[in-house]
DSSP file (Angstrom, degrees, kcal/mol; ACC not computed):
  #  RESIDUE AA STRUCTURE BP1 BP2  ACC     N-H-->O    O-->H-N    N-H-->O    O-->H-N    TCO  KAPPA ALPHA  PHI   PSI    X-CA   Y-CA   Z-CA
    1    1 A X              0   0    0      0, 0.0     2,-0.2     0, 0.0     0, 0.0   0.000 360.0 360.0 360.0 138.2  -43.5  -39.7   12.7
    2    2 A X        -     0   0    0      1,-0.1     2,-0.5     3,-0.0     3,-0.1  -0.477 360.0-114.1 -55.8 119.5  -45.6  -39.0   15.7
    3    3 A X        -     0   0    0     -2,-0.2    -1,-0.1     1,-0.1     0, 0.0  -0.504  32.6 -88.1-107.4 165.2  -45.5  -35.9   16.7
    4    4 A X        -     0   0    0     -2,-0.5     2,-0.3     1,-0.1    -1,-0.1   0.111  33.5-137.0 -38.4 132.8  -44.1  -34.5   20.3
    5    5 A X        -     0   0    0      1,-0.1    -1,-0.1    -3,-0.1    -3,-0.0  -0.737  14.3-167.4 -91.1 140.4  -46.4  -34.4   23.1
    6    6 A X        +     0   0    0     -2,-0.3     4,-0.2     4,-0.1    -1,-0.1   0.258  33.2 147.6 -93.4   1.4  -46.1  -31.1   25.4
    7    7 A X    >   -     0   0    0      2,-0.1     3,-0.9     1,-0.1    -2,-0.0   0.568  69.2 -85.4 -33.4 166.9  -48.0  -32.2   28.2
    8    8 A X  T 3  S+     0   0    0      1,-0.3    48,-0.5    47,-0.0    -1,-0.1   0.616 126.9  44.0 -83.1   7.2  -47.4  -31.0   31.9
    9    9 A X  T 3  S+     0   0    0     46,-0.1     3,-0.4    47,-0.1     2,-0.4  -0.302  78.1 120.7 -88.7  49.8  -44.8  -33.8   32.1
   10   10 A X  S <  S+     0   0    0     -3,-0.9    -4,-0.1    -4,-0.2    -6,-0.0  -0.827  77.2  25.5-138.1 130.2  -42.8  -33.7   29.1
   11   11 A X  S    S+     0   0    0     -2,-0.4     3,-0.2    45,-0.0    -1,-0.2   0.422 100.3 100.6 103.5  -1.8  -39.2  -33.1   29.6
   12   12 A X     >  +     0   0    0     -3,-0.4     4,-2.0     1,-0.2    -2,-0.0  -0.296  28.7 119.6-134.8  37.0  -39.2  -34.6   33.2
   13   13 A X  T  4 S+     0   0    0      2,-0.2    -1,-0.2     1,-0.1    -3,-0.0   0.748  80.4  41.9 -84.2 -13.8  -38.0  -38.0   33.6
   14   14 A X  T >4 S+     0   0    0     -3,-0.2     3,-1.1     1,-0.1    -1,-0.1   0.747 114.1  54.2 -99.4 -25.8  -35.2  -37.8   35.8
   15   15 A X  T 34 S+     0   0    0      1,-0.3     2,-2.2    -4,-0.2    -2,-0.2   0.996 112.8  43.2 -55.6 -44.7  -37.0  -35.4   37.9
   16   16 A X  T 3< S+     0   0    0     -4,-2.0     2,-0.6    30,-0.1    -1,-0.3  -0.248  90.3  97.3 -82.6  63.2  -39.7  -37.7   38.2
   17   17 A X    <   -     0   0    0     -2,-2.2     2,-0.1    -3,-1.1    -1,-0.1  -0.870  55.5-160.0-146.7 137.8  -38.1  -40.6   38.8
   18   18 A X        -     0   0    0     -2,-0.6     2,-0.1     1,-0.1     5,-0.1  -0.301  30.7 -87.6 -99.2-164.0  -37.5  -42.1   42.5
   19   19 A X    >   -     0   0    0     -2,-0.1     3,-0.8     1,-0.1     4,-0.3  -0.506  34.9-118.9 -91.0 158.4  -35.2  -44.5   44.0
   20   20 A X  T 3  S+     0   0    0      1,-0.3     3,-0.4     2,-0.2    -1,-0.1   0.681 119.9  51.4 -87.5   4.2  -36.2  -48.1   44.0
   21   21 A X  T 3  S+     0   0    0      1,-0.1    -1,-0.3     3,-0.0    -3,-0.0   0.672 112.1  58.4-101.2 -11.1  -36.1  -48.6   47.9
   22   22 A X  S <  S+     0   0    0     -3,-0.8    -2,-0.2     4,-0.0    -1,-0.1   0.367  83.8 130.0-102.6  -1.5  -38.7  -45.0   47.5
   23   23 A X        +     0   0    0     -3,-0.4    -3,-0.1    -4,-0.3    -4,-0.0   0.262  41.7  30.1 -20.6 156.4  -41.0  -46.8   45.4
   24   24 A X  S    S-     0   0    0      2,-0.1     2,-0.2    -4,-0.0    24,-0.2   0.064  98.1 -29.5  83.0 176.9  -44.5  -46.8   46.0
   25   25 A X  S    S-     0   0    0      1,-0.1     2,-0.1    23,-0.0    24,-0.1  -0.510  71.8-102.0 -72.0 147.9  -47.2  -44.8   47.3
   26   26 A X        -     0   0    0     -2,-0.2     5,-0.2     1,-0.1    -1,-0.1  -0.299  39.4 -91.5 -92.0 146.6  -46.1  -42.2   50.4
   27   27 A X        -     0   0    0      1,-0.1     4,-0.4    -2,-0.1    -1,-0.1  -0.064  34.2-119.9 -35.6 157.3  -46.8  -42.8   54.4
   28   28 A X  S >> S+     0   0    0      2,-0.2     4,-1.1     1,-0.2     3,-0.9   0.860 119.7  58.4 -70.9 -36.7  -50.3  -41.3   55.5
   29   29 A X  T 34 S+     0   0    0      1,-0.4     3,-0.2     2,-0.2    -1,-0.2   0.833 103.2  54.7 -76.7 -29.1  -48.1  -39.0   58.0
   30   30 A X  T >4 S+     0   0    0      1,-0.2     3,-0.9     2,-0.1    -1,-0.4   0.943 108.5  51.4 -70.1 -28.0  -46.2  -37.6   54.5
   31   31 A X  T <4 S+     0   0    0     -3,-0.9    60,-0.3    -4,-0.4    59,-0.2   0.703 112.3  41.3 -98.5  -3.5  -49.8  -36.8   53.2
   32   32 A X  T 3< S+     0   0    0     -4,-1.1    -1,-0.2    -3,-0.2     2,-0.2  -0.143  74.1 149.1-131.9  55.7  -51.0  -34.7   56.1
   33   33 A X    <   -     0   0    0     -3,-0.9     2,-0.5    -5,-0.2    57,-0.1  -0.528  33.9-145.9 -45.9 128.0  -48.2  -32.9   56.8
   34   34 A X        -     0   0    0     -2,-0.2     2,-0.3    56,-0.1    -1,-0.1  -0.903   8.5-163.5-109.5 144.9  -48.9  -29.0   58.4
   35   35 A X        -     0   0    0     -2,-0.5     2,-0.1     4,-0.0     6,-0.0  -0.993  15.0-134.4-134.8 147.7  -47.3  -26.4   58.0
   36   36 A X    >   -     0   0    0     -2,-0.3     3,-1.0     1,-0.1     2,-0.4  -0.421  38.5-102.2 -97.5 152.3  -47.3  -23.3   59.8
   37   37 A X  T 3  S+     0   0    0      1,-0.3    29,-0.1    -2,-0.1    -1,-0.1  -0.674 112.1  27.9 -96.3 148.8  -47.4  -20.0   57.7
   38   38 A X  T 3  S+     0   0    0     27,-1.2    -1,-0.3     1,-0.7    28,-0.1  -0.077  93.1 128.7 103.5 -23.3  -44.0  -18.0   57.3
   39   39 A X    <   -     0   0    0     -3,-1.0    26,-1.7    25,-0.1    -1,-0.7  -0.403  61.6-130.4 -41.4 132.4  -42.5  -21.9   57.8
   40   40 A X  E     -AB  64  96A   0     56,-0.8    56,-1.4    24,-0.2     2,-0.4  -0.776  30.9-172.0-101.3 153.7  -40.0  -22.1   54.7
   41   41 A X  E     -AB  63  95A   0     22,-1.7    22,-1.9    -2,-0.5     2,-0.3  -0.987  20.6-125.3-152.8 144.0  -40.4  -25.0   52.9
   42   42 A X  E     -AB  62  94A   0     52,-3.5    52,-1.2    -2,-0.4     2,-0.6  -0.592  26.2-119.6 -98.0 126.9  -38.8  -27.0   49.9
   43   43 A X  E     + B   0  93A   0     18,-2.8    17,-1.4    -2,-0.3     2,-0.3  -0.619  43.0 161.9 -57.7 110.1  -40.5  -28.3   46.5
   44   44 A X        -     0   0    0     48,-3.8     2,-0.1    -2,-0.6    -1,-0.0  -0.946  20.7-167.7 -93.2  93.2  -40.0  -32.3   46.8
   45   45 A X        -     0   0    0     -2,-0.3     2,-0.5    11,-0.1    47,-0.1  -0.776   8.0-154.6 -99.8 153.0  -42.6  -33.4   44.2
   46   46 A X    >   -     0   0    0      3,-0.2     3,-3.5    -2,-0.1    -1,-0.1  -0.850   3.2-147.6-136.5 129.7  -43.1  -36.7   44.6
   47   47 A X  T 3  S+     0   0    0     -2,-0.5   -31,-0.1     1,-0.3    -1,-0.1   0.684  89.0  65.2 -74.7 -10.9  -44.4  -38.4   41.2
   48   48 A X  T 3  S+     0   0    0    -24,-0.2     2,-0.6     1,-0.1    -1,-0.3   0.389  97.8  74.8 -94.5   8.1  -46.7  -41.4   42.3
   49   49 A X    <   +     0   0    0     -3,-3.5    -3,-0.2     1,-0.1    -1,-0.1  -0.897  55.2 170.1-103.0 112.9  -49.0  -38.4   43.8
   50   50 A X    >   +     0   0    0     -2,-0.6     3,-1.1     2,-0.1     2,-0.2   0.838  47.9  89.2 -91.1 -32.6  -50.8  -36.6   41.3
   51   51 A X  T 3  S+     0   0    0      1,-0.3    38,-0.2    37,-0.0    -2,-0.0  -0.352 102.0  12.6 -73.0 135.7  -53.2  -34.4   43.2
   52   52 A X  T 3  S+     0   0    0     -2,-0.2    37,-2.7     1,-0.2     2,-0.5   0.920  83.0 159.8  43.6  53.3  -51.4  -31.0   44.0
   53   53 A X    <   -     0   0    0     -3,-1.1    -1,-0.2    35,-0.2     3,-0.1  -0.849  27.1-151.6 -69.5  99.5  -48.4  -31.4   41.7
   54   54 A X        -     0   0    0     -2,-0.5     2,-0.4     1,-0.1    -1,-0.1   0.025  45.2 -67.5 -54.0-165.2  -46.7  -28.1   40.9
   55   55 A X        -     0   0    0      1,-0.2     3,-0.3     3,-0.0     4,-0.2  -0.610  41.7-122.6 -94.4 156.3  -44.9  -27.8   37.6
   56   56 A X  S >  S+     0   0    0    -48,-0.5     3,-3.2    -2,-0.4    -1,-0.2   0.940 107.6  79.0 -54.8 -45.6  -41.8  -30.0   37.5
   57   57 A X  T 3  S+     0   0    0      1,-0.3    -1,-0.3     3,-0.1     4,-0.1   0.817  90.4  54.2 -30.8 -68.8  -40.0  -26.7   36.8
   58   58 A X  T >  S+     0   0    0     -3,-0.3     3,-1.2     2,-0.1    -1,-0.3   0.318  73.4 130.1  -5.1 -39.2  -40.3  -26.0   40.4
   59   59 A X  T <  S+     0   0    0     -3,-3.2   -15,-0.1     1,-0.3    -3,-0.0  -0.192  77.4  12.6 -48.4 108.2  -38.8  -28.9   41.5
   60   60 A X  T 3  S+     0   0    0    -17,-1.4    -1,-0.3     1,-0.3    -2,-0.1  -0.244  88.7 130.9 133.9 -47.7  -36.0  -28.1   44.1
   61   61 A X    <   -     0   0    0     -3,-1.2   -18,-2.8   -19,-0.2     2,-0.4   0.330  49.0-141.0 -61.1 157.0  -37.0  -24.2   44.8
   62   62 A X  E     +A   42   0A   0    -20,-0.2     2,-0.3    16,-0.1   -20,-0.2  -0.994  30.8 165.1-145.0 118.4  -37.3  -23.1   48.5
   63   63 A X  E     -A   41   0A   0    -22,-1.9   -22,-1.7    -2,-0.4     2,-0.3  -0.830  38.6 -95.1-140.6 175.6  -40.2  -20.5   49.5
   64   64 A X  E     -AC  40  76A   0     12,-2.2    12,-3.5    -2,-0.3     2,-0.4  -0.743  38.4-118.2 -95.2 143.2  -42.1  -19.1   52.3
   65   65 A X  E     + C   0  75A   0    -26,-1.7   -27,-1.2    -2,-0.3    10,-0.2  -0.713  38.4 172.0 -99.6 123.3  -45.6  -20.6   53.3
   66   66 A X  E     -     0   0A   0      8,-2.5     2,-0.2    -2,-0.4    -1,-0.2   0.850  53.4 -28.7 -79.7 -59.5  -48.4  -17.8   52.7
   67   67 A X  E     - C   0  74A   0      7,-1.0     7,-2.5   -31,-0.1    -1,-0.3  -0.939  59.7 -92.7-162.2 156.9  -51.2  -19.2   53.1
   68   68 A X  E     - C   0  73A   0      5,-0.2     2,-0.2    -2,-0.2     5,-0.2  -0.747  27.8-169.1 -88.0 161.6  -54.0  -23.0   52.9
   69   69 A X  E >   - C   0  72A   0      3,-0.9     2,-0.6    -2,-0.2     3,-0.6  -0.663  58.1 -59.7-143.1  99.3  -55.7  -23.5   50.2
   70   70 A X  T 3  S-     0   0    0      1,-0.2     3,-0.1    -2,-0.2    -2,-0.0  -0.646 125.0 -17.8  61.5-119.6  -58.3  -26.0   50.4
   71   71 A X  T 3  S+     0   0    0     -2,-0.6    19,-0.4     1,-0.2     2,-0.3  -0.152 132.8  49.9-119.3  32.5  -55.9  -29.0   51.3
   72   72 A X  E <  S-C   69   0A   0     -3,-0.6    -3,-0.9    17,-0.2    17,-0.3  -0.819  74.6-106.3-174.9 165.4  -52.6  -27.4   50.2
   73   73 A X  E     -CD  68  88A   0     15,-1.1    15,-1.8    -2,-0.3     2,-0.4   0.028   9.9-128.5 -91.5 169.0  -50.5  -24.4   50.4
   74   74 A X  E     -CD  67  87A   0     -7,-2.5    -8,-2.5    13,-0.2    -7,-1.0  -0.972  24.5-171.6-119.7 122.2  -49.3  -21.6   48.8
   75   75 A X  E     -CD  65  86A   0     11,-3.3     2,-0.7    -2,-0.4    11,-0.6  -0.445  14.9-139.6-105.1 166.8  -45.9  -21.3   48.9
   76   76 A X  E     +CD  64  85A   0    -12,-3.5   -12,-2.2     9,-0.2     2,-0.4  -0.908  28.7 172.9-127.1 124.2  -44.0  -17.7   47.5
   77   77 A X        -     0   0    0      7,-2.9     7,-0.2    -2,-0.7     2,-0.1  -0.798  28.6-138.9-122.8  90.8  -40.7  -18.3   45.5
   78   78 A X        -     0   0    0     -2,-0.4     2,-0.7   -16,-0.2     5,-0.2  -0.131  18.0-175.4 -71.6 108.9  -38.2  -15.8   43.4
   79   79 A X  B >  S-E   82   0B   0      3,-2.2     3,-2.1    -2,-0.1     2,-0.1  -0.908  73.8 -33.9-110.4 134.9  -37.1  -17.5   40.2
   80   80 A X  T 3  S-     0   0    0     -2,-0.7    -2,-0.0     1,-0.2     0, 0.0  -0.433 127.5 -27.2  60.7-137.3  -34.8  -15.1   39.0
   81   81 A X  T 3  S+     0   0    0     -2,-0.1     2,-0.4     2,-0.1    -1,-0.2   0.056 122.1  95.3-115.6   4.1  -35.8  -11.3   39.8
   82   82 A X  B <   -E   79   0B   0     -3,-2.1    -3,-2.2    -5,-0.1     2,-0.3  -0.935  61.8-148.9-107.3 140.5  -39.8  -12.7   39.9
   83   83 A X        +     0   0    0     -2,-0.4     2,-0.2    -5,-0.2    -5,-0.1  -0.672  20.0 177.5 -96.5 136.3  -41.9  -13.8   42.6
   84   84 A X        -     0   0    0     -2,-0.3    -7,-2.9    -7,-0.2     2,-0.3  -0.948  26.0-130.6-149.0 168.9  -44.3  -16.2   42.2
   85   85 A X  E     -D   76   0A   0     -2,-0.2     2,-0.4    -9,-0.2    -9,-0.2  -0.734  25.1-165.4-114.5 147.2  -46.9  -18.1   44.2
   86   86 A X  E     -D   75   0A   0    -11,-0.6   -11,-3.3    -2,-0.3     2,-0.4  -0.994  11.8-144.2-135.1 136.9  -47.1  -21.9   43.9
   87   87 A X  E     +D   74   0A   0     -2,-0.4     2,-0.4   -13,-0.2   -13,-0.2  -0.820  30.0 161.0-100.4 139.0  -49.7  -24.1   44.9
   88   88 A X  E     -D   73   0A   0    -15,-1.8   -15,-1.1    -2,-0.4     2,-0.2  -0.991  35.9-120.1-175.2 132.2  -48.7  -27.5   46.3
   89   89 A X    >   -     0   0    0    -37,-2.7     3,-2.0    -2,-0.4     4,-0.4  -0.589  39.1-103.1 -79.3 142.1  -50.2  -30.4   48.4
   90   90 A X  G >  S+     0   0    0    -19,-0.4     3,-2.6     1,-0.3   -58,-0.1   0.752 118.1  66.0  11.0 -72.2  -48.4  -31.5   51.9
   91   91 A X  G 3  S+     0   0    0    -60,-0.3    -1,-0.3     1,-0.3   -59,-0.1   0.654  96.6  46.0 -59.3 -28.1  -47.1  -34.3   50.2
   92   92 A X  G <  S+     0   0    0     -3,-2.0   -48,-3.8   -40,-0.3     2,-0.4   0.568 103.6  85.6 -80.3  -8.7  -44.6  -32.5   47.6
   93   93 A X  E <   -B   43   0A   0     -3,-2.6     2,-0.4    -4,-0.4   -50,-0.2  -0.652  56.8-161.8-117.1 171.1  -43.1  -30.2   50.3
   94   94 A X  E     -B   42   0A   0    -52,-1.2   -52,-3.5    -2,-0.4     2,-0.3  -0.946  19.3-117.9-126.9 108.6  -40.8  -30.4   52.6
   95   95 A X  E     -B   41   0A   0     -2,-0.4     2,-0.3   -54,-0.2   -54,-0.3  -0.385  19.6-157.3 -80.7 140.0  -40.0  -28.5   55.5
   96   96 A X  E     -B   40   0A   0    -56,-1.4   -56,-0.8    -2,-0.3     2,-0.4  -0.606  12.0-156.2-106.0 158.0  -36.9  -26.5   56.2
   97   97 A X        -     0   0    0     -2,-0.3     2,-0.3   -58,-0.1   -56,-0.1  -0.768  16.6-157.7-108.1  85.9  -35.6  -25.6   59.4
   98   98 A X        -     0   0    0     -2,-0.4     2,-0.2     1,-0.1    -2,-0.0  -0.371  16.8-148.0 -67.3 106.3  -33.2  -21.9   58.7
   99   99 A X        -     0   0    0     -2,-0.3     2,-0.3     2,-0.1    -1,-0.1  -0.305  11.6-141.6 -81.0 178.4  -30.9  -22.1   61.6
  100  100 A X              0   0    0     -2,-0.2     0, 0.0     1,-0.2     0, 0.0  -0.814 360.0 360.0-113.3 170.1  -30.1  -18.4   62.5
  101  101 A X              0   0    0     -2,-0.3    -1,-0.2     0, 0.0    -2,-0.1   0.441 360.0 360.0 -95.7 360.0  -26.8  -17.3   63.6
């Protein structure tokens, strides 16, 4: 038997996997998205983009915009009781709007 690949997608097929009408490659407008810093925003990773992919873990997690880097951000996110910084292109995030009360 062939043994198991660990690679940085291994484990991740339903994450990565879209809907068939979501096929394809994304709108231009998805891929130069801005975001403002202190703008919260959601890990979407979107799996026909490869350039600025977090790790799949990620996938879902909702953080505060720090900072650019190059062409994509660094967002800050608490898994568990640690904060950590993730870097991620336009195109995997998503912005949220928090309404206040």
């Amino acid at each position: 038997m062939a043994k198991m690949s660990h690679g940085p997608r291994s484990g991740s097929r339903m994450k990565m996997r879209k809907r068939v009408k979501d096929r394809g490659f994304p709108k231009v407008n998805d891929m130069v998205k801005e975001f403002e810093i202190g703008d919260y925003a959601a890990i979407d990773i979107n799996p026909s983009v490869h350039d600025g992919m977090p790790f799949h873990n990620f996938q879902g997690y909702t953080g505060i915009v720090e900072r650019r880097q190059g062409s994509c951000y660094v967002i800050a996110i608490k898994v568990g009781s640690v904060n950590k910084k993730i870097i991620a292109s336009p195109v995997h995030l998503k912005k949220i709007s928090i309404a206040s009360n």
